[in-house]
C-alpha positions as CSV (number, residue, x, y, z in Angstrom):
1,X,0.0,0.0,0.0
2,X,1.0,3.6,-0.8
3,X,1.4,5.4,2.7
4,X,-1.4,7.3,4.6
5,X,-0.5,10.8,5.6
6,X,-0.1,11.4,9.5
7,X,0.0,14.8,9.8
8,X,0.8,18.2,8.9
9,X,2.6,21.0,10.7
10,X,2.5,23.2,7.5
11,X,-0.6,23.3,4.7
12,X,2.1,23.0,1.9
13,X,5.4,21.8,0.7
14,X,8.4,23.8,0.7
15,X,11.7,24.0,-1.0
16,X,13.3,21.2,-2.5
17,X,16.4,21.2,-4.7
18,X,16.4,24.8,-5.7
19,X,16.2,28.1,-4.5
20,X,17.9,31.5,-3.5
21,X,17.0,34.4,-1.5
22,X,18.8,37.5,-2.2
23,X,19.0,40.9,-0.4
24,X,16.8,43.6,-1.4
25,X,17.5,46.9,-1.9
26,X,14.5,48.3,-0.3
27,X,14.9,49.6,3.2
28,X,13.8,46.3,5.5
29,X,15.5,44.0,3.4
30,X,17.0,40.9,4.5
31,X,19.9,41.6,6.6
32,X,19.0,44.8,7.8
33,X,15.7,43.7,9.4
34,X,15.3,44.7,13.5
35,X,16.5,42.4,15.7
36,X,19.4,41.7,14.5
37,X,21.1,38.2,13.2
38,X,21.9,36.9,16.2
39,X,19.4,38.8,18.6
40,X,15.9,38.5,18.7
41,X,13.8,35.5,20.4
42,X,13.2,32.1,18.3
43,X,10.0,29.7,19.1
44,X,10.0,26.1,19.5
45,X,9.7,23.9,16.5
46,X,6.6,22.8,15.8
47,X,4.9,26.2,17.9
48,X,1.7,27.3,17.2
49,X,0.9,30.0,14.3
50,X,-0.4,32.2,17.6
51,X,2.9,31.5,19.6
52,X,4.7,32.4,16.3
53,X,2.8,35.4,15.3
54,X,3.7,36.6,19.0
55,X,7.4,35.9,18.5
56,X,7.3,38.1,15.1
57,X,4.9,41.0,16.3
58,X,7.8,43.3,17.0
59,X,9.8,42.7,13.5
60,X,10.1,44.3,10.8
61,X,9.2,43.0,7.8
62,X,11.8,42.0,4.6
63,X,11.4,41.6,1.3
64,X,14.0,38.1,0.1
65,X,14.8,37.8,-3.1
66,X,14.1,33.7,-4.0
67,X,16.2,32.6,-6.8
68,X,14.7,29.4,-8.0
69,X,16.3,26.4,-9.9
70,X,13.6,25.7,-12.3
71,X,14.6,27.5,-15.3
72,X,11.0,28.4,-15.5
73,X,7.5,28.7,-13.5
74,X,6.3,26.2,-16.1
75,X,8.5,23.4,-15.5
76,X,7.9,20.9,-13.1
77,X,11.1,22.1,-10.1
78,X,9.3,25.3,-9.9
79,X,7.0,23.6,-7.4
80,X,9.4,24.1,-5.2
81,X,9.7,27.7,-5.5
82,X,6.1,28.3,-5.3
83,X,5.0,26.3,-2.6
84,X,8.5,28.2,-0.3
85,X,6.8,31.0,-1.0
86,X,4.0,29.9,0.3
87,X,5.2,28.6,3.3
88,X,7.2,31.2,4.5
89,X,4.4,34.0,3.8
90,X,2.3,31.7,5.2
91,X,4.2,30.7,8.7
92,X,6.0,34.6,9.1
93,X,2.0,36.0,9.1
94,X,3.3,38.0,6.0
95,X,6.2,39.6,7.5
96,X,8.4,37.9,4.7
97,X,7.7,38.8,1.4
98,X,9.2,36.4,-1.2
99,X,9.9,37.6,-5.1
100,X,10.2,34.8,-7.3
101,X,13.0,35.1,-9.7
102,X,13.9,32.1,-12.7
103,X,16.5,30.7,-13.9
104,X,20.0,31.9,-12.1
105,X,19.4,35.7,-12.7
106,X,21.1,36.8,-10.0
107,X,24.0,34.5,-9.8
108,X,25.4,31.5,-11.6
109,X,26.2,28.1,-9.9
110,X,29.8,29.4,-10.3
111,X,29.1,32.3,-8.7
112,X,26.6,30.6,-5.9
113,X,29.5,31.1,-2.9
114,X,30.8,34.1,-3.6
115,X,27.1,35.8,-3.8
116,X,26.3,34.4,-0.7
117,X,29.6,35.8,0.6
118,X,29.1,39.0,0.0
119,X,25.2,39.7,0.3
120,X,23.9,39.4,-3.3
121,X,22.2,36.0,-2.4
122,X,20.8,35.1,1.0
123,X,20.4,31.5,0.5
124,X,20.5,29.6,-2.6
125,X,20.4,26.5,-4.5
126,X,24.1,25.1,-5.2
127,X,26.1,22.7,-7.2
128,X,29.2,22.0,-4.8
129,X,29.8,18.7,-7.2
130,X,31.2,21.4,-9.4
131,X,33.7,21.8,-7.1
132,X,35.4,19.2,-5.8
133,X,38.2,20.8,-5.0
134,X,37.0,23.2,-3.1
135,X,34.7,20.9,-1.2
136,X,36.5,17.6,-1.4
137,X,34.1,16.1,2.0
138,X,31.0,17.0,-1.1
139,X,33.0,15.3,-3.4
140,X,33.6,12.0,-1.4
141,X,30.4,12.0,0.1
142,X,28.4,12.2,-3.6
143,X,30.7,9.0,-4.3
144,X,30.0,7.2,-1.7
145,X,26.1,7.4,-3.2
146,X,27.4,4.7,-5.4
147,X,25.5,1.5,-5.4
148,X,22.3,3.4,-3.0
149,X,18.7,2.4,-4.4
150,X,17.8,3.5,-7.7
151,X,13.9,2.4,-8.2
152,X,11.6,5.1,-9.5
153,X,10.0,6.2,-6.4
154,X,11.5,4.2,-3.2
155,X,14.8,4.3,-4.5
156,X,14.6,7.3,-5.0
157,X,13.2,8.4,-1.5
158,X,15.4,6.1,0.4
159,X,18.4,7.2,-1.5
160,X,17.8,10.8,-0.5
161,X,17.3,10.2,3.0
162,X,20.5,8.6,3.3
163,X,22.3,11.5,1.8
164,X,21.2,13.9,3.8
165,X,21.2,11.8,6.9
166,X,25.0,11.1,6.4
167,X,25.7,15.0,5.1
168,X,24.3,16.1,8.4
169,X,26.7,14.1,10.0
170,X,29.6,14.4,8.1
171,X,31.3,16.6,10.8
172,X,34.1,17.3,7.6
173,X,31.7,18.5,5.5
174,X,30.1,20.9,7.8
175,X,33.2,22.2,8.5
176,X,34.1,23.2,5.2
177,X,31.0,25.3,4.7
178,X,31.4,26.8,8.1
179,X,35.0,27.6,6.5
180,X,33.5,29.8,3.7
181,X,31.3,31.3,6.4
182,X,28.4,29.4,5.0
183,X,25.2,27.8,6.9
184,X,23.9,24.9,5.4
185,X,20.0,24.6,5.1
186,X,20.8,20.9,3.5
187,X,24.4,20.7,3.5
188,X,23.4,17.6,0.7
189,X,20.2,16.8,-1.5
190,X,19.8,14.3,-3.7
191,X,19.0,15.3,-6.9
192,X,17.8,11.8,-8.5
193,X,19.4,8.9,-10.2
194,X,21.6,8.6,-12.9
195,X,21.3,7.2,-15.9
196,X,23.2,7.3,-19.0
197,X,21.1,9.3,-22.0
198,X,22.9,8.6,-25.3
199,X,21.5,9.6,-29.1
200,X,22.7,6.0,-30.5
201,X,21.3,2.6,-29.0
202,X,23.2,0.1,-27.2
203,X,24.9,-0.3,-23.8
204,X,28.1,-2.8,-23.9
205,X,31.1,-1.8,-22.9
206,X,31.7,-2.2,-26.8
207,X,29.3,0.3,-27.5
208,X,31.0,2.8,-25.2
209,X,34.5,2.7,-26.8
210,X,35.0,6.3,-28.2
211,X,32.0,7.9,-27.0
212,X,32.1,11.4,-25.9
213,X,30.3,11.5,-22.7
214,X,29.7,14.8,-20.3
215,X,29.7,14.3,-16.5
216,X,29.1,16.2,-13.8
217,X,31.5,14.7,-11.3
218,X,35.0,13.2,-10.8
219,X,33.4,9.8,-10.1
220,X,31.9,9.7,-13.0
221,X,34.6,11.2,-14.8
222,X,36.2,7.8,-13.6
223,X,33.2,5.8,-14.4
224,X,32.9,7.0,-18.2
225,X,36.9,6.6,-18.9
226,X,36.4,3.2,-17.5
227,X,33.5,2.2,-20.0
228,X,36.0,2.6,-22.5
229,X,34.4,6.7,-23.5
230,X,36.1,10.3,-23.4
231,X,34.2,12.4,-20.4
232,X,33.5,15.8,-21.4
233,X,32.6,18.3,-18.4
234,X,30.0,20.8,-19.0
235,X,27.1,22.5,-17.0
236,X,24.0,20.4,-17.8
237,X,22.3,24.2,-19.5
238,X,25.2,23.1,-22.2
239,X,24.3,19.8,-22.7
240,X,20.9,20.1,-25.1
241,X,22.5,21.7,-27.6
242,X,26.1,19.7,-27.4
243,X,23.7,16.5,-28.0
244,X,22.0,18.5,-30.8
245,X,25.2,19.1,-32.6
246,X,26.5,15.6,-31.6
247,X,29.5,17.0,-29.6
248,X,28.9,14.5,-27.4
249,X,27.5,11.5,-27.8
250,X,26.1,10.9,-24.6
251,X,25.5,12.7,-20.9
252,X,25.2,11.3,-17.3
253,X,22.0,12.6,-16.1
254,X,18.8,12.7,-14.2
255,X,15.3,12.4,-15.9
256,X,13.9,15.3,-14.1
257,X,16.5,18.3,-15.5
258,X,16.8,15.8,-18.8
259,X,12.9,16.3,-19.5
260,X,13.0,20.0,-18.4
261,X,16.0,20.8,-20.7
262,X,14.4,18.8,-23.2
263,X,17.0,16.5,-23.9
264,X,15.5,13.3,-24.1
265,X,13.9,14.6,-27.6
266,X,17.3,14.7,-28.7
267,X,18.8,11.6,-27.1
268,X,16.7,8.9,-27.1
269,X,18.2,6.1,-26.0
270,X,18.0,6.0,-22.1
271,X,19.8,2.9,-19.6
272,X,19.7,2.8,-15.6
273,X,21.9,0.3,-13.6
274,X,21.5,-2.3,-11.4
275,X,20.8,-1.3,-7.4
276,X,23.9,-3.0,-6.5
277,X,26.1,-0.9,-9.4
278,X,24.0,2.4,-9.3
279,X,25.9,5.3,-10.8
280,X,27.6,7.5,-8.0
281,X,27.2,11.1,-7.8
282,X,23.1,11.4,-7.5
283,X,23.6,14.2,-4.7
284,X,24.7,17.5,-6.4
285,X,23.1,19.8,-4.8
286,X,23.1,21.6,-1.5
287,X,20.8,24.4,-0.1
288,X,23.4,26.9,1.9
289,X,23.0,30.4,3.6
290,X,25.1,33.3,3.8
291,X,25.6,36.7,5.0
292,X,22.4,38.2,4.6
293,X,20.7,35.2,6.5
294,X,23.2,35.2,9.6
295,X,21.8,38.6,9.9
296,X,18.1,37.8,9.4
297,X,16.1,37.9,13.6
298,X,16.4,34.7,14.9
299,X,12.5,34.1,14.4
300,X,13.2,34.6,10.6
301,X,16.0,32.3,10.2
302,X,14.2,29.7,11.6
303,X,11.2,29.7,9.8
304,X,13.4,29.7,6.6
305,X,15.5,26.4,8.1
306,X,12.1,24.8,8.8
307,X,10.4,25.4,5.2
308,X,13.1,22.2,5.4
309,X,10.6,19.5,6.5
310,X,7.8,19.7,3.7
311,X,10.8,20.6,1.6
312,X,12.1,17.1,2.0
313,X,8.6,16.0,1.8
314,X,8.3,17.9,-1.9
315,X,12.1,17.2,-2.9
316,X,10.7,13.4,-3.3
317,X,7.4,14.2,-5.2
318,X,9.3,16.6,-7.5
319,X,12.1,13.8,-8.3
320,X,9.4,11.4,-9.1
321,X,7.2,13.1,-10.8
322,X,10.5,14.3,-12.6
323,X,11.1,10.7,-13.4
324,X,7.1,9.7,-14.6
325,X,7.3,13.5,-16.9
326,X,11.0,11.9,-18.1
327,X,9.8,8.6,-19.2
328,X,6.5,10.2,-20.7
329,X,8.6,12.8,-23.0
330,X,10.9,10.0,-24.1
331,X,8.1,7.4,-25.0
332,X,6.8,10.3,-27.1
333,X,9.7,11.2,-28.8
334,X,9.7,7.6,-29.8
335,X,12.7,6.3,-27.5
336,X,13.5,3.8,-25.1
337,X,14.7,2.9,-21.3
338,X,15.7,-0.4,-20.1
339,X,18.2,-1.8,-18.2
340,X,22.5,-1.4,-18.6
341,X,24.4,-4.1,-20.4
342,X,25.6,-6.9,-18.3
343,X,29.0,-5.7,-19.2
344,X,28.5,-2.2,-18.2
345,X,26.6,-2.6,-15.7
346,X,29.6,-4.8,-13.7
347,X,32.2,-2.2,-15.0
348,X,30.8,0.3,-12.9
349,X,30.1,-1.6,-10.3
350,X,34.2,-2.5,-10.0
351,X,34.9,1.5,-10.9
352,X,32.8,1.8,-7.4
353,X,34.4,-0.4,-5.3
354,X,37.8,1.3,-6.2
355,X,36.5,5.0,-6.1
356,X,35.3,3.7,-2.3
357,X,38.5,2.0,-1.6
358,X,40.5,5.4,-2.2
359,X,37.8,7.5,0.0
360,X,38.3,5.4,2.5
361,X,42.0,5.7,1.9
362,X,42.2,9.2,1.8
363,X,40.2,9.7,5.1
364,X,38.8,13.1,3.5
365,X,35.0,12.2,5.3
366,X,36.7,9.3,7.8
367,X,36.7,5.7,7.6
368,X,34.3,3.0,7.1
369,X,32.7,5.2,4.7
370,X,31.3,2.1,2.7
371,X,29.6,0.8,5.8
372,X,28.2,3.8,6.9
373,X,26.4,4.5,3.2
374,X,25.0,1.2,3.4
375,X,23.9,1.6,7.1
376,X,22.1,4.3,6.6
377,X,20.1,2.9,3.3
378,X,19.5,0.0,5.4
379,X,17.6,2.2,8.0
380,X,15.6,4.1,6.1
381,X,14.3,1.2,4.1
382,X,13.0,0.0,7.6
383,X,11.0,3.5,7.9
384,X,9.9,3.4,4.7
385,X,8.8,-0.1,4.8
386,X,7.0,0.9,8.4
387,X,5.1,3.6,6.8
388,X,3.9,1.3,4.4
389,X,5.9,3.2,0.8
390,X,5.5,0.3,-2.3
391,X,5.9,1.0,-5.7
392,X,3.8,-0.7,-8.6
393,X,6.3,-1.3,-11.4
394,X,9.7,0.4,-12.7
395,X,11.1,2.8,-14.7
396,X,9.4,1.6,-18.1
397,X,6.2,1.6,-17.2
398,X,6.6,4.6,-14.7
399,X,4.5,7.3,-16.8
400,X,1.6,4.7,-16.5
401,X,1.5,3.6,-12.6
402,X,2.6,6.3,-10.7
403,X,0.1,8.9,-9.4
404,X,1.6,11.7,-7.0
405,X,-1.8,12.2,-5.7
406,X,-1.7,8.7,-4.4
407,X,2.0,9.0,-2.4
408,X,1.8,11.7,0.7
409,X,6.1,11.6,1.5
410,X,5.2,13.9,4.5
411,X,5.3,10.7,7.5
412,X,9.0,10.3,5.7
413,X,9.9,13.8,5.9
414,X,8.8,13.7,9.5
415,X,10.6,11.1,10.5
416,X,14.0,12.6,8.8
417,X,13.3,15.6,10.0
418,X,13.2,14.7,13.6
419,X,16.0,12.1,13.7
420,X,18.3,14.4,11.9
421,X,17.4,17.9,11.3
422,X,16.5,19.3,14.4
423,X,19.3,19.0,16.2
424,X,21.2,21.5,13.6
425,X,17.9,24.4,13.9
426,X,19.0,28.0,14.6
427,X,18.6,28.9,18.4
């Protein structure tokens, strides 16, 4: 059975994958609010809208600037954005006004941590997989994803709640945000499976020699030489029009920002590994705070961090209803998904075990890194078998037997929340 809902503490979802809040130029704007960043009294999570309103009554309002992911309010990530504005309207009593902007207006990913640096973006969505140099405890712990779940919907729920669960943890990761005086909302999000998306059929390690194939990480920088094909790195924005013009051949990618960009009309030909040999790398994304939310009244930041709950809640819906829109627009482009070629699928499997084996080895996110991954899968199966989560089918027939209206993620959400989010809240 699909689970029941329990409750609700909000009346929507929230953020998931994407967003930004900038500083506005107005007087009142974030950061320059009353009450100051660090002063102010905060409420209890989970306080009543009456205990909160009484918490706020003395604040100035502020005007954030939210720069969404979606590239659009028509595609299906701008959920997110919408239903964030709605909750934090909603839960500040309308002393936070939210503006809505599309598509990395303000700042670029490359440009994500120097924004929030200096006060052009409050909080945004990141890439820090774009940077694994500069966040080396992101790097290793989006490899050690290798191998998690990778079913349509509990895969794909499970999967994320490992990553953040072991993100939250990851006391070397935290540290290198606190580093770049960052505050992590979600220091680590998953942003879906991977799967390869190629313009010519086949799968064997045969078909792979000489392929040009873009990646968006070291691991799978590894992962693609091993196949036996040349990676090519490139922002995924790039990527329509590089399989367009056949500079590459292939991409790495996720079927939610693959149907959004429009590139399975281009590359038709779509193969997702076994559980055991997923492709590493699924959690590329990372919501973080800067400046102008340190400064934000205590109350305010807080309402912002919490927005995290049904954000979770909405990160899975978005994903799979990603995934179903995915699988629709490829069927009707006239294409295909199935499984990886035996071959393949066992290469990355051994390109897995050895990019663990030099994580472990290099001690950048501490040892037993392996274990741990596969300890925290393991647990939140168990919740998600507890609440009663099945799926109907798999990836092929996803556009047909999934129905978001049937799944309610928010008894998950709940349950990650209060195991392993509120323990990092602002007080």
């Amino acid at each position: 059975m699909k689970s029941i809902n329990s409750r609700k503490l909000v009346s929507v979802i929230a953020i998931v994958a994407a967003a930004g809040l900038v500083t506005s130029a107005c007087a009142g704007s974030a950061g320059s609010a009353g009450g100051g960043g660090e002063g102010g009294e905060g409420f209890e999570f989970g306080a009543s809208q009456e205990e909160v309103d009484a918490v706020l009554q003395e604040l100035d309002p502020v005007e954030i600037t939210y720069q969404a992911g979606a590239q659009s309010p028509n595609s299906i990530s701008a959920l997110s954005a919408e239903s964030f504005k709605n909750y934090v309207e909603e839960r500040s009593g309308g002393k936070i006004t939210v503006d809505v902007v599309w598509g990395q207006a303000i700042a670029g990913y490359a440009e994500i941590d120097d924004a929030l640096a200096d006060g052009r973006v409050d909080v945004s969505y990141a890439l820090p997989i774009y940077k694994p140099t500069e966040y080396p405890a992101f790097d290793a712990l989006a490899t050690a994803t290798a191998g998690m779940p990778n079913s349509p919907v509990l895969g794909e729920m499970v999967g994320n709640a490992a990553v953040v669960d072991m993100a939250w943890n990851s006391e070397e990761l935290l540290s290198q945000y606190e580093e770049k005086g960052i505050s992590p909302l979600t220091p680590m999000i998953s942003t879906g499976t991977y799967l390869s998306v190629c313009t010519d059929a086949g799968t064997s390690l045969e078909d792979w020699k000489g392929r040009q194939v873009r990646v968006a990480s070291v691991a799978h920088e590894q992962q693609a030489v091993n196949l036996g094909a040349s990676p090519v790195s490139m922002e995924y924005v790039e990527v329509f029009e590089a399989l367009q013009r056949g500079t590459v051949d292939c991409t790495l990618a996720q079927l939610l920002p693959s149907e959004e960009a429009g590139l399975l009309e281009v590359a038709k030909n779509v193969a997702y590994t076994s559980e055991e040999n997923s492709l590493s790398g699924r959690s590329a994304g990372a919501n973080l705070a800067g400046v102008g939310y340190q400064q934000l009244p205590l109350a305010y930041q807080q309402i912002i961090f919490d927005s995290g709950l049904d954000g979770f809640a909405a990160s899975n819906e978005v994903i799979t209803r990603g995934n179903a829109a995915g699988v629709k627009q490829l069927k009707e482009a006239g294409g295909e998904i199935g499984p990886m070629a035996d071959d393949s699928d066992q290469q990355i499997g051994d390109t897995n075990e050895e990019l663990l084996s030099a994580i472990e080895e290099s001690g950048v996110i501490g040892s037993d890194v392996a274990q741990r991954s596969a300890e925290s899968v393991e647990k939140w199966k168990q919740v998600a078998e507890e609440l009663g989560y099945t799926e109907e089918g798999g990836f092929e027939d996803l556009d047909e037997w999934f129905d978001p209206d049937e799944y309610d993620f928010q008894p998950f959400a709940e349950r990650l929340f209060d195991e392993v989010v509120l323990p990092h809240r602002p007080n």
